[in-house]
N, C-alpha and C positions, 0 to 999 in steps of 0.2 A: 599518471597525473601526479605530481610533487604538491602535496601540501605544505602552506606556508603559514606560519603563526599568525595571529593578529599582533602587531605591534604594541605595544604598551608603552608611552612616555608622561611623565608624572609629573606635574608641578609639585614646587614648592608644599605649598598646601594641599593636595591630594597625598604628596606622601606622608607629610606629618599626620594628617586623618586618619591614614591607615593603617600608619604605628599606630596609634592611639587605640584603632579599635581593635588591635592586635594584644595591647597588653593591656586593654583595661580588664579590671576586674569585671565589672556587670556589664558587659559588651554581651549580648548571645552569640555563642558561640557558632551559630549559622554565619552571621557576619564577620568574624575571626578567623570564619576560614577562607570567606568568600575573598575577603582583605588580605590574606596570607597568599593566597593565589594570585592577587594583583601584582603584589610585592615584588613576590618572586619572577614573574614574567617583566617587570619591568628592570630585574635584573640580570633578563639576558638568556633564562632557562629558557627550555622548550617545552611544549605540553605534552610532552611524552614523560622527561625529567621530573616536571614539578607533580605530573597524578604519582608516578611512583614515588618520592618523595613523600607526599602528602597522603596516600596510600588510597589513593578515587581513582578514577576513569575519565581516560583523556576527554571523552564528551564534555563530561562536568566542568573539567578544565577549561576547556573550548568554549562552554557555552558561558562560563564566566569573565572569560578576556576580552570576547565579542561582545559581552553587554556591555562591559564598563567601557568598551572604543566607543562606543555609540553614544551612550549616554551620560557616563562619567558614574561619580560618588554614589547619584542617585540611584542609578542603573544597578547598584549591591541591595538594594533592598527588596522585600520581594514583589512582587507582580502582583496587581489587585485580580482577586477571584471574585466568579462570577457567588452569588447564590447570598442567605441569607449570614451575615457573620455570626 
């Protein structure tokens, strides 16, 4: 069975965003990579390429490109947890 990427295609304003949260100073760093990861798949790598690159685990990769097709910008931030904050 061939696995195939999720596609990445970026507006205007998604990829200004993600520069943005790539080289800002007080960006956290969770989001700078999550951002870095979009980037690069939207320019064409593979998720095999960018985890070694970026030096994570195609998962991580995988499960970053599938959220942001789904749900975009917002889909970088994290996941509400269940329990008391």
């Amino acid at each position: 069975m061939a696995y195939t990427s999720t596609a990445i295609l970026l507006t205007a304003e998604e990829s200004s965003a993600l520069e943005k949260n790539v080289r800002g100073a007080k960006t956290e760093q969770r989001l700078a990579f999550r951002s870095r990861i979009i980037l690069l798949a939207a320019d064409g790598m593979g998720t095999g390429a960018i985890a070694a690159q970026l030096q994570t685990s195609p998962a991580t990769v995988s499960k970053w490109r599938v959220r942001f097709a789904r749900v975009g910008l917002e889909g970088l931030a994290d996941a509400p947890r269940c329990g008391a904050p």
